[in-house]
PATORLO-612825 format. One record per residue (C-alpha): residue in one letter; z, x, y. Coordinates in Angstrom, 2 decimals, decimal comma. Example, Ala and Ser with C-alpha at 12.3 -4.5 7.8 and 13.67 -1.06 7.14 Angstrom:
BEGIN
SITE   code         z         x         y
SITE      A      7,80     12,30     -4,50
SITE      S      7,14     13,67     -1,06
***
This chain:
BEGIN
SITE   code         z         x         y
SITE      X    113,74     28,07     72,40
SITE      X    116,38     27,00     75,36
SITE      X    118,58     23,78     74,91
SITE      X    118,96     22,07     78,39
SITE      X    120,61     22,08     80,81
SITE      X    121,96     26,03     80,49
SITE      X    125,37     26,75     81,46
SITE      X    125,51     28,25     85,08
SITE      X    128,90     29,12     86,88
SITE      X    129,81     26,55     89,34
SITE      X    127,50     23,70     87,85
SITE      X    130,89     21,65     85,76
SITE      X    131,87     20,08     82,63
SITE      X    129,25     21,28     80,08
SITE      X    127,88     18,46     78,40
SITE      X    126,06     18,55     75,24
SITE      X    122,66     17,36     75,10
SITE      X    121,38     16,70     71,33
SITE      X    123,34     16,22     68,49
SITE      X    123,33     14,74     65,30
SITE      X    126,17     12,94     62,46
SITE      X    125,51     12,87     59,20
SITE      X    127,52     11,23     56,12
SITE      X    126,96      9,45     53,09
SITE      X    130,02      6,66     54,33
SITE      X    128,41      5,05     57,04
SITE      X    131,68      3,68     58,00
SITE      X    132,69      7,09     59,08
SITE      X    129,33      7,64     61,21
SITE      X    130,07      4,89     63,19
SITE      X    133,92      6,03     64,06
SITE      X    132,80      9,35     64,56
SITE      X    129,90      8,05     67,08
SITE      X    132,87      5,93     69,11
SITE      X    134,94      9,19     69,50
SITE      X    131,95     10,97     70,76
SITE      X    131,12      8,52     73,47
SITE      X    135,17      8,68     74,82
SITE      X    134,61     12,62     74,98
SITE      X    133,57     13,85     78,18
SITE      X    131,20     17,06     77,00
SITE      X    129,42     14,16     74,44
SITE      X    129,26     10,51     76,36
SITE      X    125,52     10,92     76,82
SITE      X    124,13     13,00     74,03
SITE      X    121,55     12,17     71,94
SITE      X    123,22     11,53     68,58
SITE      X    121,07     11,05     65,36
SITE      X    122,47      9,43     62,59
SITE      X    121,94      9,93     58,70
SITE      X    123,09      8,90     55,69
SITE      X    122,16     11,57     53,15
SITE      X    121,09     15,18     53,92
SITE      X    117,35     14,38     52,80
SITE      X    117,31     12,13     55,87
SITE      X    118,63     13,92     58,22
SITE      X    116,16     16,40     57,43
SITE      X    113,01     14,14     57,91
SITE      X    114,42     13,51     61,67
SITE      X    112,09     14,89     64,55
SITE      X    113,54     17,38     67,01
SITE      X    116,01     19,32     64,46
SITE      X    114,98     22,34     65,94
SITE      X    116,86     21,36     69,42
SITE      X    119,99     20,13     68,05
SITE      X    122,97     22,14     69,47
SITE      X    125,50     20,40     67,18
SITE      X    125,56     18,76     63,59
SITE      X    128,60     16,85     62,56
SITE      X    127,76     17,12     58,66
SITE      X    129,88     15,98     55,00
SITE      X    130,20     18,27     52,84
SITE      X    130,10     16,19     49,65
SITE      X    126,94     13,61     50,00
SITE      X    125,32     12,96     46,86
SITE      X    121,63     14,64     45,94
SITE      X    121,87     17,21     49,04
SITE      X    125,26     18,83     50,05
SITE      X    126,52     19,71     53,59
SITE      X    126,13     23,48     52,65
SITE      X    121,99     23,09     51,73
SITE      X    121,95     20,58     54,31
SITE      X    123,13     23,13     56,49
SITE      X    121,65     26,02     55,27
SITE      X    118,11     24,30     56,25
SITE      X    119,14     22,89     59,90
SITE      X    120,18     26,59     60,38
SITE      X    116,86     27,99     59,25
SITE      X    115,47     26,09     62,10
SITE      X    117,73     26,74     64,73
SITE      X    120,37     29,63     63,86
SITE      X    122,13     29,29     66,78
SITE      X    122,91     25,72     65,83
SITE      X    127,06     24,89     65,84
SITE      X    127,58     23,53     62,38
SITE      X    130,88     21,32     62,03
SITE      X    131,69     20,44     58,14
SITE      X    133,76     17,03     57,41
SITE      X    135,96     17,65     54,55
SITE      X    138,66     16,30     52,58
SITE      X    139,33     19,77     51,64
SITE      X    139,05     23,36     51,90
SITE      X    137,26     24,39     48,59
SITE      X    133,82     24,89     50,23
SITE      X    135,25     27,18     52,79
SITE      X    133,75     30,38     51,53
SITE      X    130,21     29,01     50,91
SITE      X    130,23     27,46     55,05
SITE      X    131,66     31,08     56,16
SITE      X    128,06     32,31     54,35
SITE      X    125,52     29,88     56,69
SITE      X    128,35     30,71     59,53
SITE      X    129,76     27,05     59,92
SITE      X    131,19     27,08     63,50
SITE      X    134,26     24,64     62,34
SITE      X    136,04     22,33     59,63
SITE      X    137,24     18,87     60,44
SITE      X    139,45     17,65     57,75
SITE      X    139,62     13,75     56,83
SITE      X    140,47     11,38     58,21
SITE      X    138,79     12,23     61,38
SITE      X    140,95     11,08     64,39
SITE      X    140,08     10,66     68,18
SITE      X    142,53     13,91     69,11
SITE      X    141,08     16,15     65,91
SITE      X    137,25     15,78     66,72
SITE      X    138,19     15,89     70,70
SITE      X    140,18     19,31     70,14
SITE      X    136,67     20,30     67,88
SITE      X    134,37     19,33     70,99
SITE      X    136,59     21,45     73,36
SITE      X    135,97     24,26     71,02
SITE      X    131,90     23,39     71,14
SITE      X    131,87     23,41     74,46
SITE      X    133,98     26,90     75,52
SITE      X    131,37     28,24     72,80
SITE      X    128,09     26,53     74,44
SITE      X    129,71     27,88     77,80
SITE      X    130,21     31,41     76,43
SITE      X    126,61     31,41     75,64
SITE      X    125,19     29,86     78,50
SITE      X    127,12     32,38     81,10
SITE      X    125,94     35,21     79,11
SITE      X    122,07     34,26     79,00
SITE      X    122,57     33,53     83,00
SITE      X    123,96     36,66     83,59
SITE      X    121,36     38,32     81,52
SITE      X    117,92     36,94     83,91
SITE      X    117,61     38,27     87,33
SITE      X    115,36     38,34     89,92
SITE      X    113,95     41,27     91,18
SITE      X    113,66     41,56     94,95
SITE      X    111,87     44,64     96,75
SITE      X    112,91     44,22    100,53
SITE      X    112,88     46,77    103,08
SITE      X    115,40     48,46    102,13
SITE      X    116,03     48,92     98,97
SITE      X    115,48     47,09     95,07
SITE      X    117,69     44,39     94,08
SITE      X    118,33     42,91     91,08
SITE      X    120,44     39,49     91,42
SITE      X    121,26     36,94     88,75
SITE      X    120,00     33,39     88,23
SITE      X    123,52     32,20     88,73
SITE      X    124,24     33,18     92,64
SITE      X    121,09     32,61     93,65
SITE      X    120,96     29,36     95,85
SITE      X    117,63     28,89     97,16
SITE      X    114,58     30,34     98,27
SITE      X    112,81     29,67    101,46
SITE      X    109,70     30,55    102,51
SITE      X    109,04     31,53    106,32
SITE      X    104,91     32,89    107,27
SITE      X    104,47     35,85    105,29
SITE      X    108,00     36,53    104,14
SITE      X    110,63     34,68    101,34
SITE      X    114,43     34,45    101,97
SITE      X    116,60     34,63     98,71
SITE      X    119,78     32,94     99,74
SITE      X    122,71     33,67     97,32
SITE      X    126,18     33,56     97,18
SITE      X    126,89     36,60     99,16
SITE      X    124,02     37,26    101,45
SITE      X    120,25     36,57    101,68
SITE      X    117,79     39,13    101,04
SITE      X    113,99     39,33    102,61
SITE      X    110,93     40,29    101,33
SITE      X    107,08     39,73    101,42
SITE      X    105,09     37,49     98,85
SITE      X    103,84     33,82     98,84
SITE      X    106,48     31,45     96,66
SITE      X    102,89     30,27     94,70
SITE      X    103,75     33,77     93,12
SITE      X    107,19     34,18     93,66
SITE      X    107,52     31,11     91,31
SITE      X    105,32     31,91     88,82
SITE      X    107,63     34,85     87,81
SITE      X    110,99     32,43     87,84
SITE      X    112,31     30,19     84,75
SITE      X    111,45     26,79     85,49
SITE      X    114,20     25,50     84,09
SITE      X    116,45     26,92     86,46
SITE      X    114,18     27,00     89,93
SITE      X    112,57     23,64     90,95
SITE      X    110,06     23,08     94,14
SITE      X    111,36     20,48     96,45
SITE      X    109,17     21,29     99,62
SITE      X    106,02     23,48    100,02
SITE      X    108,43     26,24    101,36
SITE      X    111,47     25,65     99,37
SITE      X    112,44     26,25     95,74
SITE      X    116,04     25,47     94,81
SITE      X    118,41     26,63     92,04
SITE      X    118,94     23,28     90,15
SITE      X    122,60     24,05     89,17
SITE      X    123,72     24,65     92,78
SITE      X    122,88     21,18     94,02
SITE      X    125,94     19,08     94,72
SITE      X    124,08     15,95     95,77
SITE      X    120,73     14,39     97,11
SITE      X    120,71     12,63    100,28
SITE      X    118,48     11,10    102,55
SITE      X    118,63     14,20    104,62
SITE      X    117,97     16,59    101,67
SITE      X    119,18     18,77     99,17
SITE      X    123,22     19,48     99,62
SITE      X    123,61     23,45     98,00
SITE      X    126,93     24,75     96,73
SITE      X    128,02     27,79     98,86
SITE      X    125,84     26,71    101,88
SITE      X    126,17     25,17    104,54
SITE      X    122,39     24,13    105,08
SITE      X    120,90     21,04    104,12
SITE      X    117,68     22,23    101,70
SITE      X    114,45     20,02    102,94
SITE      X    113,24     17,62     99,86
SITE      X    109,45     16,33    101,01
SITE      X    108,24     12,79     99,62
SITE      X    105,76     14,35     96,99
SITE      X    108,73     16,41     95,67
SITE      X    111,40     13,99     95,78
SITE      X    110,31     12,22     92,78
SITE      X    110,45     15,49     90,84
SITE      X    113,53     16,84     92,17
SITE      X    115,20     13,05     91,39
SITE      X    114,12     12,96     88,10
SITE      X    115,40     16,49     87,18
SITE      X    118,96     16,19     88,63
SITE      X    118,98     12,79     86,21
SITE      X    118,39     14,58     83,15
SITE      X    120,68     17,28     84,24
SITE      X    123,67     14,98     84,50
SITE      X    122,89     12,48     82,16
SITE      X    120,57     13,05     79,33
***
């Protein structure tokens, strides 16, 4: 499973996509909601709400959460089972317990509860806790990046070059240029191909001989596609543009 959008150097403020709060006091949903949309990294995340642990659970889309807010003394279902499930589904999941205490810290250690937020939670507590989130989310992201390459054959020699530097790719007759961050690199293929071996998440057409690395756009124009670390203007073609449009929204503010 990948969470979107990934982390890549040079792309900003992280911002966390899916989310969820769950307490028995729905007084203390609600405040917790208004602190979230005053944090940068959480202003436009999905948040689901609950109530009870039983329905959180019956919520579609667990599996994609990246964060859970969660009490850890509701009534019927605690925050550690409640937990203990939501991590079954997605172990990578950032668990944050709301307590008025610390008596439950050895059973959260167990289902590896990312953080405690004591009572009462204040704007500057749960903001320091979503600073934390995000370095972690970041962490991850930058590792994953670093970890998928693309493999380039030129004439020369074989190159292996991560997701992150690479800027775009442009397509020229018979031969692709791999523009990065330090240099560009030629070889032969069609991008039909070329593409079909590239996460789509990360490489998006925006003209028949241009795919672009999503998180090194700084801004769509009229004229094109603006690239971080280039000075050329990346061609966007009408049947593209709606494509390219709609995935720069949900990059920036889903």
């Amino acid at each position: 499973m990948m969470n979107v959008p990934e982390f890549a150097k040079g792309s900003g403020l992280m911002t966390i996509q899916r989310m969820a709060v769950c307490d028995d006091d729905p007084t203390m949903v609600a405040a917790i909601c208004q602190i979230l949309k005053r944090h940068p990294a959480t202003a436009r995340a999905r948040v689901i709400t609950a109530n009870s642990g039983e329905e959180l659970l019956e919520e579609p889309g667990l599996e994609a959460l990246e964060v859970v807010l969660l009490d850890m003394e509701m009534k019927t279902l605690n925050g550690i089972e409640t937990g203990r499930r939501l991590k079954a589904l997605n172990p990578e999941l950032l668990l944050i317990f709301i307590t008025g205490h610390c008596d439950y810290a050895l059973q959260a250690y167990e289902i590896e509860g990312f953080q405690y937020l004591l009572k009462p939670v204040t704007n500057e507590r749960l903001g320091l806790v979503m600073d934390q989130v995000v370095r972690r989310l970041e962490e991850r992201g930058a590792f994953r990046a670093g970890q998928q390459r693309i493999v380039l054959q030129t004439k020369e020699q074989l190159v292996q070059v991560p997701y992150e530097e690479v800027l775009f790719i442009e397509k020229k007759l018979r031969k692709l240029t791999v523009h990065t961050l330090t240099e560009p690199y030629e070889c032969y293929g069609t991008l039909k191909k070329f593409q079909e071996n590239l996460d789509s998440h990360w490489f998006i057409q925006c003209h028949q001989g241009f795919l672009v690395n999503r998180f090194r756009i700084r801004r769509l124009t009229s004229e094109g596609l603006h690239v971080e670390g280039h000075g050329a203007i990346v061609p966007v073609s009408r049947r593209h543009r709606p494509a390219v449009k709609a995935a720069l929204e949900e990059q920036l503010f889903e």
